[in-house]
N, CA, C, O and CB atoms as a CASP TS submission, in Angstrom:
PFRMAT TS
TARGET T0000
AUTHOR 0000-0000-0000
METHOD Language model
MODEL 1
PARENT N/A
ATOM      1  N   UNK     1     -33.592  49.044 -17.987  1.00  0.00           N
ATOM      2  CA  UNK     1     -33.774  49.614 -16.683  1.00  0.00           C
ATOM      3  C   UNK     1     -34.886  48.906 -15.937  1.00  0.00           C
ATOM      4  O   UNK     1     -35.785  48.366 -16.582  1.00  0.00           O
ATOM      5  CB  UNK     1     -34.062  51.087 -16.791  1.00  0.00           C
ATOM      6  N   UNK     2     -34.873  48.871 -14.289  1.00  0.00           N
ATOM      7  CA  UNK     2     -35.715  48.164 -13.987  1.00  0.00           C
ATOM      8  C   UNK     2     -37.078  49.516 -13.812  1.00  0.00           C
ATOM      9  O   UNK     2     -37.087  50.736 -13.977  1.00  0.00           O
ATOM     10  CB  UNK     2     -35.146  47.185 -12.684  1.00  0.00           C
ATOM     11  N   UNK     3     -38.347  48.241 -13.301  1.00  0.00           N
ATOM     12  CA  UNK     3     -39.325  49.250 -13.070  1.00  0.00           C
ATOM     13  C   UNK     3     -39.716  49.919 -11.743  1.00  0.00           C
ATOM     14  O   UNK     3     -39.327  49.113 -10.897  1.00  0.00           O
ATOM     15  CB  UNK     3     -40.360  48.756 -13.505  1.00  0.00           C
ATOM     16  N   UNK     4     -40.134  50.697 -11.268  1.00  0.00           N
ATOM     17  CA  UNK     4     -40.536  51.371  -9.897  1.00  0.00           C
ATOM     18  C   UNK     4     -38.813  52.155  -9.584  1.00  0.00           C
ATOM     19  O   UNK     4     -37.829  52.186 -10.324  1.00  0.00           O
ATOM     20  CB  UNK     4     -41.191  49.880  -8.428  1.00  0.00           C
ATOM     21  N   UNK     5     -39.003  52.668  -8.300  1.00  0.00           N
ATOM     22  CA  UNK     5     -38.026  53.009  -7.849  1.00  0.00           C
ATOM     23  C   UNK     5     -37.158  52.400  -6.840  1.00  0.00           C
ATOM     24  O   UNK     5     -36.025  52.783  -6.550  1.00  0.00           O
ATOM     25  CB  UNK     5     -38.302  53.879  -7.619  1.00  0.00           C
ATOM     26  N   UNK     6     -37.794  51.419  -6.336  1.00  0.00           N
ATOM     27  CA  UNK     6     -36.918  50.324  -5.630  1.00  0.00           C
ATOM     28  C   UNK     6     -36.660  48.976  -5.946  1.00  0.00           C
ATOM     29  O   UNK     6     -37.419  48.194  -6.518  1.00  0.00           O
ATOM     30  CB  UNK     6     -37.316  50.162  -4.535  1.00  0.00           C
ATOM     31  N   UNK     7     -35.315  48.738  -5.448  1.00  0.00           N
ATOM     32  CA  UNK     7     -34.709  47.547  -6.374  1.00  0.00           C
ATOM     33  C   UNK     7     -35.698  46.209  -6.312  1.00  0.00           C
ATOM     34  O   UNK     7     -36.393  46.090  -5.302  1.00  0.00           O
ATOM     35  CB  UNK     7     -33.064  47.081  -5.774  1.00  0.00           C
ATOM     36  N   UNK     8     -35.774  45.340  -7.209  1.00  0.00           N
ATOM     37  CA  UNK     8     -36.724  44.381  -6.603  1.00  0.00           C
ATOM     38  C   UNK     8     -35.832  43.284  -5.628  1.00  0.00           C
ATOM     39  O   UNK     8     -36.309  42.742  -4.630  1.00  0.00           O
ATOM     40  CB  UNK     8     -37.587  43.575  -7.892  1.00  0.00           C
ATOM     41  N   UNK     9     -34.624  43.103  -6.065  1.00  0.00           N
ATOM     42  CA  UNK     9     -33.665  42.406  -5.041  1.00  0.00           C
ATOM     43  C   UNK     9     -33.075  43.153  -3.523  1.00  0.00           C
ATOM     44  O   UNK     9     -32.671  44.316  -3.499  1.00  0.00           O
ATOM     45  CB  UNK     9     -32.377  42.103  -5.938  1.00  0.00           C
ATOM     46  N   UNK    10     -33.117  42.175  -2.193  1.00  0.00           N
ATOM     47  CA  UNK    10     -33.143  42.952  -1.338  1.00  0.00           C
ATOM     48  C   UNK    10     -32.091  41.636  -0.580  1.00  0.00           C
ATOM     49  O   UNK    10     -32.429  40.456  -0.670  1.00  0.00           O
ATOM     50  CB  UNK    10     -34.726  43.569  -0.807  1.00  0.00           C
ATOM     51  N   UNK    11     -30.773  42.078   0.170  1.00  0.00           N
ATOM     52  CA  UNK    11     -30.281  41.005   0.936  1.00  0.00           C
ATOM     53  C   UNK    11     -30.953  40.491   2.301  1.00  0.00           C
ATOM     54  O   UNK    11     -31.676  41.247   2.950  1.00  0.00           O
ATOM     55  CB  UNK    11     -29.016  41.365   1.200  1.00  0.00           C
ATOM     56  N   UNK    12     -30.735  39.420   2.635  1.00  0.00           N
ATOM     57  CA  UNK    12     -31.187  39.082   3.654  1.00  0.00           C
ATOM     58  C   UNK    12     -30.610  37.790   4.346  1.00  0.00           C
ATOM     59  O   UNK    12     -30.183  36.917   3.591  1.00  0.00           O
ATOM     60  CB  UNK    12     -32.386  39.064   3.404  1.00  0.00           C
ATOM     61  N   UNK    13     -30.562  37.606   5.531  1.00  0.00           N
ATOM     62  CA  UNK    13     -29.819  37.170   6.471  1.00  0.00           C
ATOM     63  C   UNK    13     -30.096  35.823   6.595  1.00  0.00           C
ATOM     64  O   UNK    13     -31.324  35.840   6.688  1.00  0.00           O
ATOM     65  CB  UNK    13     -29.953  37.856   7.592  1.00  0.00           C
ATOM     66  N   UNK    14     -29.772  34.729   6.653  1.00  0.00           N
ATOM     67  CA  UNK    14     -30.773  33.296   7.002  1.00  0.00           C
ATOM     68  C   UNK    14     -29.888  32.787   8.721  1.00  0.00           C
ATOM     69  O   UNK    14     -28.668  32.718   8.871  1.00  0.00           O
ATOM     70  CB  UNK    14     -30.488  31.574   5.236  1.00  0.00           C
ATOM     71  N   UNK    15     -30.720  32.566   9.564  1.00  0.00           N
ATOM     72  CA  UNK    15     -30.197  31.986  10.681  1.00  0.00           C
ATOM     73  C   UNK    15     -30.728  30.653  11.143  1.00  0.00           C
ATOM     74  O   UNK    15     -31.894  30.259  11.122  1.00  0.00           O
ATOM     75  CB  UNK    15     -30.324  32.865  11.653  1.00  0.00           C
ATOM     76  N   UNK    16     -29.602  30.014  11.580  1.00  0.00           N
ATOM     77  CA  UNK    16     -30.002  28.301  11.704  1.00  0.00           C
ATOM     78  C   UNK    16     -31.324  28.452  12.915  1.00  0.00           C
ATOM     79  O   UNK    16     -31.149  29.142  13.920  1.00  0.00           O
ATOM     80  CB  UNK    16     -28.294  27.059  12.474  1.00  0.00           C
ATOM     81  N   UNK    17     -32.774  27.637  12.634  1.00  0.00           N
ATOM     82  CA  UNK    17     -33.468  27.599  14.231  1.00  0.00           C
ATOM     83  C   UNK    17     -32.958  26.874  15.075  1.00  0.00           C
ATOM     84  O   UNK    17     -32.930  27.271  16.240  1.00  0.00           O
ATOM     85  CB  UNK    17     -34.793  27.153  14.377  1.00  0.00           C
ATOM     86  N   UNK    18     -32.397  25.575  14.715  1.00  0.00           N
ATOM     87  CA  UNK    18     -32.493  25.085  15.956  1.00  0.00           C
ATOM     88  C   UNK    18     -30.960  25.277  16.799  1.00  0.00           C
ATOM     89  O   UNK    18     -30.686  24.372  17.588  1.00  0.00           O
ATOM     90  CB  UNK    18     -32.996  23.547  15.777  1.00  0.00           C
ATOM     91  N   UNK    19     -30.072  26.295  16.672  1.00  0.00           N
ATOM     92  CA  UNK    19     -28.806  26.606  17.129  1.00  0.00           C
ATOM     93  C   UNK    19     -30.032  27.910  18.130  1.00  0.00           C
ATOM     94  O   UNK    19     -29.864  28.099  19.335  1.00  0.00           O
ATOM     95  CB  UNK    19     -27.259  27.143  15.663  1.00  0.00           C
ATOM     96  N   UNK    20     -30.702  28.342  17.652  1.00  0.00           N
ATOM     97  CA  UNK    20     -31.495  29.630  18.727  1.00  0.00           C
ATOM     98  C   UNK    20     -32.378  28.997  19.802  1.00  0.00           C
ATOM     99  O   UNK    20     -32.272  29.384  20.966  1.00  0.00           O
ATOM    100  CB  UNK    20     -32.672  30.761  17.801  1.00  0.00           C
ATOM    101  N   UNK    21     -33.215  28.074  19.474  1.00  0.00           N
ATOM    102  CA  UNK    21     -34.170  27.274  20.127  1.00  0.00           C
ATOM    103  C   UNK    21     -33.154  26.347  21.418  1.00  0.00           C
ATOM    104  O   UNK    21     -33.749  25.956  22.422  1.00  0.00           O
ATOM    105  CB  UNK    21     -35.013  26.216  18.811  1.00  0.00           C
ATOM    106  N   UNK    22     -31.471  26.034  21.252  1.00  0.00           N
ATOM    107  CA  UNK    22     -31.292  25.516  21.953  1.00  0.00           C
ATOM    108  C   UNK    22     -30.725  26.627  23.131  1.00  0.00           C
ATOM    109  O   UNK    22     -30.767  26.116  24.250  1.00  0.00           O
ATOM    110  CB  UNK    22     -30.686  24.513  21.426  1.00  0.00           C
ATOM    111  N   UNK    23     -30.300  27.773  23.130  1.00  0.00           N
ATOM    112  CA  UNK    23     -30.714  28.684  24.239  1.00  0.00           C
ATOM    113  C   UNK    23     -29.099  29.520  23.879  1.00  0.00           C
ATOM    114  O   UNK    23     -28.754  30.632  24.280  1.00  0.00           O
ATOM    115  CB  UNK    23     -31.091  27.792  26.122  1.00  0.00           C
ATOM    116  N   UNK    24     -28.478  28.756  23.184  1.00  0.00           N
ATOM    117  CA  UNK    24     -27.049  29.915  22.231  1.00  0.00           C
ATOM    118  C   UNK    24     -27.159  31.284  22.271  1.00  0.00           C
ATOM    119  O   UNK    24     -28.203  31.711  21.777  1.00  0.00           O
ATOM    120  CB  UNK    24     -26.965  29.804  20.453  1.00  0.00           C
ATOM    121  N   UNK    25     -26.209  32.300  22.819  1.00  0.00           N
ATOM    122  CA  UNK    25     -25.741  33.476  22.957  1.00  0.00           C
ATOM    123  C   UNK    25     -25.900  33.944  21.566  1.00  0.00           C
ATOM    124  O   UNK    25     -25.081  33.688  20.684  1.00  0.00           O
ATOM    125  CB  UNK    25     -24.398  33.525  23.550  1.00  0.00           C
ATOM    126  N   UNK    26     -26.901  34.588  21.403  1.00  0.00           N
ATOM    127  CA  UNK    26     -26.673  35.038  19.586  1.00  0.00           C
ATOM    128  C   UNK    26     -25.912  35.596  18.921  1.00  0.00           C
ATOM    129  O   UNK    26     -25.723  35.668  17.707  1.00  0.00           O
ATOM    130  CB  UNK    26     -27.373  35.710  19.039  1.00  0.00           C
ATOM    131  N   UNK    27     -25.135  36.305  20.400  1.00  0.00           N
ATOM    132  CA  UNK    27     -23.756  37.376  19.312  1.00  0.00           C
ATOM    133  C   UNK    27     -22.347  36.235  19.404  1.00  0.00           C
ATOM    134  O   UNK    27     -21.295  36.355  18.776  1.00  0.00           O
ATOM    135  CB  UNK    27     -23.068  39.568  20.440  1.00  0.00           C
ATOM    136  N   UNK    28     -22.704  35.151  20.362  1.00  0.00           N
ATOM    137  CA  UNK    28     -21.890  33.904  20.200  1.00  0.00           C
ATOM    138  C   UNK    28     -21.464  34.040  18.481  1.00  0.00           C
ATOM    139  O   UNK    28     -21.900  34.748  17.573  1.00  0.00           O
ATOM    140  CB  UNK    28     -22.921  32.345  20.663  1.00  0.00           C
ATOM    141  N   UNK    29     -20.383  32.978  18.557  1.00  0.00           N
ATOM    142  CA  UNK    29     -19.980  32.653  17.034  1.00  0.00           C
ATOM    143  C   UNK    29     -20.828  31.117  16.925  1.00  0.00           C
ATOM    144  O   UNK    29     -20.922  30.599  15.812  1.00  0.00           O
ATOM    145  CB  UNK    29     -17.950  32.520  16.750  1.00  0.00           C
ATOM    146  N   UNK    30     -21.344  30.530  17.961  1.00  0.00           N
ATOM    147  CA  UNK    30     -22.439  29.536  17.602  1.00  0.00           C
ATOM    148  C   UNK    30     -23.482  29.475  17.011  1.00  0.00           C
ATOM    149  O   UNK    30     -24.255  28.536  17.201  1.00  0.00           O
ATOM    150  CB  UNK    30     -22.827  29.165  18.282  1.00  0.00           C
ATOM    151  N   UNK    31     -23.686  30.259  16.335  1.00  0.00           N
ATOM    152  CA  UNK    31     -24.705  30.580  15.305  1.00  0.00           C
ATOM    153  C   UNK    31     -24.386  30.668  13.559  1.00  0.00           C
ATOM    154  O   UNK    31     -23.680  31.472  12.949  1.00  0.00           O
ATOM    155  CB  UNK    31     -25.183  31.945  15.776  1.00  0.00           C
ATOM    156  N   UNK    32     -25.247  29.447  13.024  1.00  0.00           N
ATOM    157  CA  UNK    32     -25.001  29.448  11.643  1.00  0.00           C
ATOM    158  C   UNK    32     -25.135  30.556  11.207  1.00  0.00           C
ATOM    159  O   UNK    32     -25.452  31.265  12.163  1.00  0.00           O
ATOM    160  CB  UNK    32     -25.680  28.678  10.935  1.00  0.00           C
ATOM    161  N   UNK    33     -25.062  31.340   9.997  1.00  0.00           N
ATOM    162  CA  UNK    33     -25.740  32.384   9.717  1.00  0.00           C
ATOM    163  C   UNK    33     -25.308  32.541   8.165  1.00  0.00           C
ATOM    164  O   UNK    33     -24.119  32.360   7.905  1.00  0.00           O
ATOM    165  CB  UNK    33     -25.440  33.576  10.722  1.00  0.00           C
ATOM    166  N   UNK    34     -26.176  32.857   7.149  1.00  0.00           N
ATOM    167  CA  UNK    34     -26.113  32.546   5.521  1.00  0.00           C
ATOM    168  C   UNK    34     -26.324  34.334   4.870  1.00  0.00           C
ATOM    169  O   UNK    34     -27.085  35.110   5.447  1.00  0.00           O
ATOM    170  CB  UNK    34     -27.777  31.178   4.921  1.00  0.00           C
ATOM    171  N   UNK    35     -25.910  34.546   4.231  1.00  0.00           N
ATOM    172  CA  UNK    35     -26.546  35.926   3.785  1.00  0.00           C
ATOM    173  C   UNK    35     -26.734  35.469   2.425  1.00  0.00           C
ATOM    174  O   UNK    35     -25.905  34.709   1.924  1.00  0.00           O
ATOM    175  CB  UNK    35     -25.592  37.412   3.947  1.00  0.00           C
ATOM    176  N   UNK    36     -27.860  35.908   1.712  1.00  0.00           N
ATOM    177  CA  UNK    36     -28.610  35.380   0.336  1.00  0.00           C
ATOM    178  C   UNK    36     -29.058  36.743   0.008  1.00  0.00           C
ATOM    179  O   UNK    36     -28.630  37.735   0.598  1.00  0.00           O
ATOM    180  CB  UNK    36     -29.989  34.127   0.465  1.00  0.00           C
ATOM    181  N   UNK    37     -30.083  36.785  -1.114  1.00  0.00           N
ATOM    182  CA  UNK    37     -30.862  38.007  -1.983  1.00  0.00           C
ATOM    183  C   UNK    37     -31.730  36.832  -1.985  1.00  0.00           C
ATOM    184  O   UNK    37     -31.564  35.631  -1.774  1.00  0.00           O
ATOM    185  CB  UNK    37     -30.239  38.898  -3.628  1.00  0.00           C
ATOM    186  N   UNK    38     -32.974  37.785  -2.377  1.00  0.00           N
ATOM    187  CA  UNK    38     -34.466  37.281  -2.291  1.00  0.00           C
ATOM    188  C   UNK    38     -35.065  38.233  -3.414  1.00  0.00           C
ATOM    189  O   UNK    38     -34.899  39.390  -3.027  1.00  0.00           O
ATOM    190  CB  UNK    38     -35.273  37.486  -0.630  1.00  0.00           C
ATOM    191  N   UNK    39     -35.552  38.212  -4.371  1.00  0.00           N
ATOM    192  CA  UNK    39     -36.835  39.306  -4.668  1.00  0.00           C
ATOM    193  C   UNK    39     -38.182  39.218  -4.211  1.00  0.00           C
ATOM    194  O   UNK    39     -39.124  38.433  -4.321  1.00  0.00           O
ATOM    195  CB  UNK    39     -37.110  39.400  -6.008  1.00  0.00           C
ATOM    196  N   UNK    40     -37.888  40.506  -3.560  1.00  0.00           N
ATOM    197  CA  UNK    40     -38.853  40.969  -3.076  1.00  0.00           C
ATOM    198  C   UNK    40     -40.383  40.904  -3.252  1.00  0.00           C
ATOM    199  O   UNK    40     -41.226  40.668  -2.387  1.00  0.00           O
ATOM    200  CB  UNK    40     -38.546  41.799  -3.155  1.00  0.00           C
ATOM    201  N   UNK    41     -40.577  41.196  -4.729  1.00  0.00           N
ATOM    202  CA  UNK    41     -41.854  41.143  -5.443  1.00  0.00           C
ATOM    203  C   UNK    41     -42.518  39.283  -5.691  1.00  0.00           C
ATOM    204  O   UNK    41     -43.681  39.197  -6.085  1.00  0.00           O
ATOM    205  CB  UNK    41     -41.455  42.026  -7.078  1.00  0.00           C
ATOM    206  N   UNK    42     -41.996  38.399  -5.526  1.00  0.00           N
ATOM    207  CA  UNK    42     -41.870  37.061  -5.726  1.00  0.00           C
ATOM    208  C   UNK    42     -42.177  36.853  -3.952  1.00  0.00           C
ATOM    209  O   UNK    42     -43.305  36.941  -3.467  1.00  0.00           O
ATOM    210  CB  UNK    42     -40.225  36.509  -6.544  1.00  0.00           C
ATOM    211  N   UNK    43     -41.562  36.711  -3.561  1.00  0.00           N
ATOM    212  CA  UNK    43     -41.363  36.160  -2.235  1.00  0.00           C
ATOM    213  C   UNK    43     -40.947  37.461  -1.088  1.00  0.00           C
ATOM    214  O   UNK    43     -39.888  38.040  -0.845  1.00  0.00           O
ATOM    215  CB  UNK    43     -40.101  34.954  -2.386  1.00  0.00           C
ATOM    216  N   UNK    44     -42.616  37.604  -0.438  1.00  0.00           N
ATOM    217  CA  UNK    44     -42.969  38.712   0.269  1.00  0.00           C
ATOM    218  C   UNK    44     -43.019  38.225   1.907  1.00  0.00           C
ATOM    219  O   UNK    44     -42.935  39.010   2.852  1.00  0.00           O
ATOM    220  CB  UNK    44     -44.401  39.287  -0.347  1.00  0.00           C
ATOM    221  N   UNK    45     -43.146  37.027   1.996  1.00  0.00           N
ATOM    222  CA  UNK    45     -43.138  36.500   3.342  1.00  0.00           C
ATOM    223  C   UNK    45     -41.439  36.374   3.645  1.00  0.00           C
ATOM    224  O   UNK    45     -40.613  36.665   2.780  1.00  0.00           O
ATOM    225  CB  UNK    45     -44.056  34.937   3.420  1.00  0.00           C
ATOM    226  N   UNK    46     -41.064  35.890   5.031  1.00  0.00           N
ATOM    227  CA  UNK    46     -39.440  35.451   5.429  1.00  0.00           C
ATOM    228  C   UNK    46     -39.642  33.977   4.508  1.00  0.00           C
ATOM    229  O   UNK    46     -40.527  33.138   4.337  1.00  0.00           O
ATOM    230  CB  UNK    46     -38.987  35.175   7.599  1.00  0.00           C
ATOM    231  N   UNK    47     -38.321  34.220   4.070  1.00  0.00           N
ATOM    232  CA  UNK    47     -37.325  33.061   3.472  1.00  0.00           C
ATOM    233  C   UNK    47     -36.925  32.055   4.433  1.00  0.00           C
ATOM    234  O   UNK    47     -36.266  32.212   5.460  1.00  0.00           O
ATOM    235  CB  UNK    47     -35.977  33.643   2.928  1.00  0.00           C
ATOM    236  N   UNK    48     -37.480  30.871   3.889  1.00  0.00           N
ATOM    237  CA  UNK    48     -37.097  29.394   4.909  1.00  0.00           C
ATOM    238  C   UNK    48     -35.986  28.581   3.934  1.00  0.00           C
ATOM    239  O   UNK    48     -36.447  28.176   2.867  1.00  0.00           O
ATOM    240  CB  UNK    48     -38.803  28.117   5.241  1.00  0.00           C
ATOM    241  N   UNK    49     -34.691  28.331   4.182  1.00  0.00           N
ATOM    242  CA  UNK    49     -33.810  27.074   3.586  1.00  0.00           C
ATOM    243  C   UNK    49     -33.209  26.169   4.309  1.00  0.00           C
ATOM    244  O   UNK    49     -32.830  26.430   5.451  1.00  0.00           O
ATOM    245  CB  UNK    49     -32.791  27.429   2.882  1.00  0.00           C
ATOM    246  N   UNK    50     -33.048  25.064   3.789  1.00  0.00           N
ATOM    247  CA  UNK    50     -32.758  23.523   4.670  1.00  0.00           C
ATOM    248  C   UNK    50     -31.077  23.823   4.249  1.00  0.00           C
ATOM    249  O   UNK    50     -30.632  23.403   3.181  1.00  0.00           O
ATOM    250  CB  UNK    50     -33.726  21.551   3.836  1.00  0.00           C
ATOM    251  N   UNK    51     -30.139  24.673   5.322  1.00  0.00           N
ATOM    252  CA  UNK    51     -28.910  24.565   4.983  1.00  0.00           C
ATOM    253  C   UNK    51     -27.740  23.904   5.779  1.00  0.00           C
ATOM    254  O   UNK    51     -28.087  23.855   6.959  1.00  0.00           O
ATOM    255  CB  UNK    51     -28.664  25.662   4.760  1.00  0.00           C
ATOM    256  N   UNK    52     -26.705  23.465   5.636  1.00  0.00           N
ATOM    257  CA  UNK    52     -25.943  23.080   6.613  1.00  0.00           C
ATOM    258  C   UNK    52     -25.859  23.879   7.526  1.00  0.00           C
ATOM    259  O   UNK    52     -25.928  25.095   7.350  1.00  0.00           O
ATOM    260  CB  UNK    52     -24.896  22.785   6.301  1.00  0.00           C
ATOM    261  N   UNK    53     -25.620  23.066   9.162  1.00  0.00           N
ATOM    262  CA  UNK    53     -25.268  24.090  10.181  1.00  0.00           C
ATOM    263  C   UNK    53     -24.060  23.895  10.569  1.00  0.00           C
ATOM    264  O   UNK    53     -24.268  22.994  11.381  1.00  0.00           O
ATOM    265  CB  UNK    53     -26.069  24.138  11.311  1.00  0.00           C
ATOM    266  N   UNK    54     -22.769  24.098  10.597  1.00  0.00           N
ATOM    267  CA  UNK    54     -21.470  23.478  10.926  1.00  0.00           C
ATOM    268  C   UNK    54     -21.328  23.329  12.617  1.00  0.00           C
ATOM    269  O   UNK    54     -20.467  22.603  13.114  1.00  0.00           O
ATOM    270  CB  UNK    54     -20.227  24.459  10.261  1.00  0.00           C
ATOM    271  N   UNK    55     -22.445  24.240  13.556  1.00  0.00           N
ATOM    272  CA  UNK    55     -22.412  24.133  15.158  1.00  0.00           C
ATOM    273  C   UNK    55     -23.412  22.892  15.388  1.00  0.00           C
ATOM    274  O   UNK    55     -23.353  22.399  16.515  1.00  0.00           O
ATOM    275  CB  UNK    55     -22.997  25.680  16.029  1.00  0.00           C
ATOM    276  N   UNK    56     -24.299  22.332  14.505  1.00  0.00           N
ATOM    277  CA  UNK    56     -25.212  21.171  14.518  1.00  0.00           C
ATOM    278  C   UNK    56     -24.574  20.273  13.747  1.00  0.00           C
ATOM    279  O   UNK    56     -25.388  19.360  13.608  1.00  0.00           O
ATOM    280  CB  UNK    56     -26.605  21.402  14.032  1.00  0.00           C
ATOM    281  N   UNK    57     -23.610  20.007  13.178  1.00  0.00           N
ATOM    282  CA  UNK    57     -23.452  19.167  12.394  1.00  0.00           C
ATOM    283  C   UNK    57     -24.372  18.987  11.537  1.00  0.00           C
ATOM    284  O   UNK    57     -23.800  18.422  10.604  1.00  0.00           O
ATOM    285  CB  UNK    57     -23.201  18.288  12.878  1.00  0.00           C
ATOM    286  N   UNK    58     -25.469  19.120  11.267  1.00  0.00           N
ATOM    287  CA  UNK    58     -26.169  18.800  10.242  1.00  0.00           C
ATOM    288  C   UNK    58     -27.384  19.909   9.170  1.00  0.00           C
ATOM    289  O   UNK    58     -27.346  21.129   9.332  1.00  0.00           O
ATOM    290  CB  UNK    58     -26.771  17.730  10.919  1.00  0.00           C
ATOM    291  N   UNK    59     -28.059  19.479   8.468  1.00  0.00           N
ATOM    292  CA  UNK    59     -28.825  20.405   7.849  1.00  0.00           C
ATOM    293  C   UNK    59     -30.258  20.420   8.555  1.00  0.00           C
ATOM    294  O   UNK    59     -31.109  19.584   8.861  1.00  0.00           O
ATOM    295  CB  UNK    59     -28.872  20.091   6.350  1.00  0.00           C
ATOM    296  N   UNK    60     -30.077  21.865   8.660  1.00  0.00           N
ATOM    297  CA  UNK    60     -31.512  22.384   9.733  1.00  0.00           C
ATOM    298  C   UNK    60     -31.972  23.556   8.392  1.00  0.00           C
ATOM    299  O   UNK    60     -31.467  23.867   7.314  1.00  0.00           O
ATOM    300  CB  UNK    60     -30.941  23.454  11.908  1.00  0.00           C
ATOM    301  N   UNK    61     -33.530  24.067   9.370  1.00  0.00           N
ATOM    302  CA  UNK    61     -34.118  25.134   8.348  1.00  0.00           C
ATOM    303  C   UNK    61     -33.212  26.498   8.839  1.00  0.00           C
ATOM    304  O   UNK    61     -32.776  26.682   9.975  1.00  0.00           O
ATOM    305  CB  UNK    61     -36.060  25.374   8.533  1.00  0.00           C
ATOM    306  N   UNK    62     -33.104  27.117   8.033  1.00  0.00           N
ATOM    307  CA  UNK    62     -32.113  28.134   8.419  1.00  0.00           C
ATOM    308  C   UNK    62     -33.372  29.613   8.157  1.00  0.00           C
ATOM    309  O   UNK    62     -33.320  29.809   6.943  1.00  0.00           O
ATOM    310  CB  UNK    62     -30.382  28.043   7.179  1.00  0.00           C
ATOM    311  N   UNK    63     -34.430  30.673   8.797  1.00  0.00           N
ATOM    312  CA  UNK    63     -35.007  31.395   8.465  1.00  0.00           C
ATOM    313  C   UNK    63     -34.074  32.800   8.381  1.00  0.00           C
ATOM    314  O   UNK    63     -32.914  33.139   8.617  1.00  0.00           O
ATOM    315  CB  UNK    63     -36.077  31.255   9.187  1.00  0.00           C
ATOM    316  N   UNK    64     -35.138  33.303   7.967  1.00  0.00           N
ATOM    317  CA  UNK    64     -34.733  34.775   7.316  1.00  0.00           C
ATOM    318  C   UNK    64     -34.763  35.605   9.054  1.00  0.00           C
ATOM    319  O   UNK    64     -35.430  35.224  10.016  1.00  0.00           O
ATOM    320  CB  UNK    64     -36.295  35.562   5.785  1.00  0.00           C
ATOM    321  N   UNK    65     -33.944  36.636   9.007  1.00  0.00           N
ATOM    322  CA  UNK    65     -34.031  37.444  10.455  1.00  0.00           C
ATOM    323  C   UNK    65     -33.883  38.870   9.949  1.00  0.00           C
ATOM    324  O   UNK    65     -33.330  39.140   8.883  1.00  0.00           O
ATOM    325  CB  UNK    65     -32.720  37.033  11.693  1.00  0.00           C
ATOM    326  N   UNK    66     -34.565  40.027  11.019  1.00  0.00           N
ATOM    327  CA  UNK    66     -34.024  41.304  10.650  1.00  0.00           C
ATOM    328  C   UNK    66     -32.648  41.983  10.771  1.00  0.00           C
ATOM    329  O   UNK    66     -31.957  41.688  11.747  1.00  0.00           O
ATOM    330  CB  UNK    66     -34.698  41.998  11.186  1.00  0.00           C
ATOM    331  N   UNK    67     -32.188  42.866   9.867  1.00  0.00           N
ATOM    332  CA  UNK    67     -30.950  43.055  10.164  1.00  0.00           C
ATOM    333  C   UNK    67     -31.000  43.934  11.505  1.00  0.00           C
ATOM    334  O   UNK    67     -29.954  44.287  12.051  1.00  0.00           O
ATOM    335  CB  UNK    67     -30.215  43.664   8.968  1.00  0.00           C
TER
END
């Protein structure tokens, strides 16, 4: 069983920056967007990954966003 009462894994969202920075409709479908798990207890700040963007053609940092 794990310990405490909340899970230590938590999902979370990753969105491409530079598809937002270029001025893209966010509820557009022009927006990369990744869903991952993180633990929580490990990694307490937002989650940064270098992932493909298929609207950039290429690999950008993709950050963590609120749901």
């Amino acid at each position: 069983m794990a310990k405490g009462g909340k899970d230590a894994r938590v999902t979370v969202i990753l969105q491409c920056t530079s598809c937002v920075r270029k001025g893209i409709n966010k509820r557009s479908t022009g927006i990369s967007r990744y869903i991952t798990q993180k633990n929580r207890h490990n990694t307490s700040s937002r989650l940064e990954l270098r992932k493909f963007c298929p609207c950039c053609l290429k690999h950008t940092i993709h950050r963590e966003i609120k749901k």
